[in-house]
N, C-alpha and C positions, 0 to 999 in steps of 0.2 A: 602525238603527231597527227592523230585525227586520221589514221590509213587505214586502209582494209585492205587483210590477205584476200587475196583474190586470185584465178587460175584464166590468163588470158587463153580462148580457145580460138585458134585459127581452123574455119573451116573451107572446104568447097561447099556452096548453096546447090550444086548439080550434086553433090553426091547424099550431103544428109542437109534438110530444112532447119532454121533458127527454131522453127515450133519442135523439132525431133530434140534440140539442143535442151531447151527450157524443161519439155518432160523431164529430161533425163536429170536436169539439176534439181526441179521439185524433190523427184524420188529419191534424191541422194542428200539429203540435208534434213536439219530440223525448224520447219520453217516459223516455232511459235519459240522457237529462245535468239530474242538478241541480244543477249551479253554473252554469245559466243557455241561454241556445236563442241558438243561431244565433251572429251576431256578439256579442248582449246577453250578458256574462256577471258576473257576481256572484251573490248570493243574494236579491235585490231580483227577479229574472228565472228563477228556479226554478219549473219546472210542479207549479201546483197548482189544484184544485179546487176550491170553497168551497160548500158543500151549505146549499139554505135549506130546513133543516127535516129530521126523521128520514125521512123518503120518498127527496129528491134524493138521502142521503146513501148510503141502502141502492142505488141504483139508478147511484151515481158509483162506490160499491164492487163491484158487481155487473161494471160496464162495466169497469171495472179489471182484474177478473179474466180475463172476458172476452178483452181484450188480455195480459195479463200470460200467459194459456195459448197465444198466439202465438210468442212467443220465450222462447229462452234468459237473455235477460239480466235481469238485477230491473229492473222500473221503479223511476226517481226520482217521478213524480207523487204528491202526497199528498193525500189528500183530508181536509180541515178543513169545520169546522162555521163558520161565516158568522158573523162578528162585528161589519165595519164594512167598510165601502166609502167611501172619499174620491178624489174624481173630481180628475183631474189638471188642469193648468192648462189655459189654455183654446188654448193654443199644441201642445198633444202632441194633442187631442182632432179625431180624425177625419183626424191626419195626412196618410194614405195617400188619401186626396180633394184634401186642400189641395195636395196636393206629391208630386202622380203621376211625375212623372218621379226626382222623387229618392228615392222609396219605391221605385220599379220596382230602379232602382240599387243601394238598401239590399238589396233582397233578393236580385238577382244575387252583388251581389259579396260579400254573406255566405255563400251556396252552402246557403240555405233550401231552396228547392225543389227540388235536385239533395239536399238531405239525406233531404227527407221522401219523394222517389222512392224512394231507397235503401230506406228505412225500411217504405213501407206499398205501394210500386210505383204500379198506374194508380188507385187508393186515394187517393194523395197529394191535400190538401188538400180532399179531398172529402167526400161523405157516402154513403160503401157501406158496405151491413152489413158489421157484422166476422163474419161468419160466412166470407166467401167466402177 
């Protein structure tokens, strides 16, 4: 079907910034595999971006670059321009609430967070500037 899971985030711009948003998704993913994160793989599970509007867009390519003058390797992340969002069933939505133990699980035993350590160190999963 050619879709990407994807987590629409509604925010307030008074309370946290789109650039506060981006850190926090860098830190939280694997930005040099795109055939998918963690245990998820296929092309349904590819990191990407989806900019609402020419502003997020300049500002997810901006962040891009940002990270991308961190390492060596090409980012997979792509950043796209926002077309549709269709929210998943009502059984995947909010998961990692409903089914803490077996999310905790999922994320051990995919070796998530021993990846994103690797990847961004005490960063991992966070929100620190990427300047540091």
């Amino acid at each position: 079907t050619d879709h990407t899971e994807a987590v629409q985030v509604i925010y307030d711009a008074d309370t946290v910034s789109y650039e506060r948003l981006l850190r926090i998704y860098w830190h939280n993913v694997d930005p040099f595999d795109g055939t998918g994160q963690f245990c998820d793989r296929g092309s349904q599970y590819r990191p990407a971006i989806f900019a609402h509007g020419p502003e997020q867009r300049q500002l997810a390519e901006e962040s891009k670059a940002t990270v991308a003058a961190k390492f060596s390797n090409p980012l997979a992340v792509k950043v796209h321009d926002f077309d549709a969002f269709y929210a998943a069933e009502k059984y995947h939505q909010n998961y990692y609430q409903k089914n803490p133990t077996e999310y905790k699980n999922y994320r051990q035993g995919c070796g998530r967070d021993a990846r994103l350590r690797e990847i961004w160190g005490e960063a991992a999963g966070g929100d620190t500037p990427l300047s540091r």
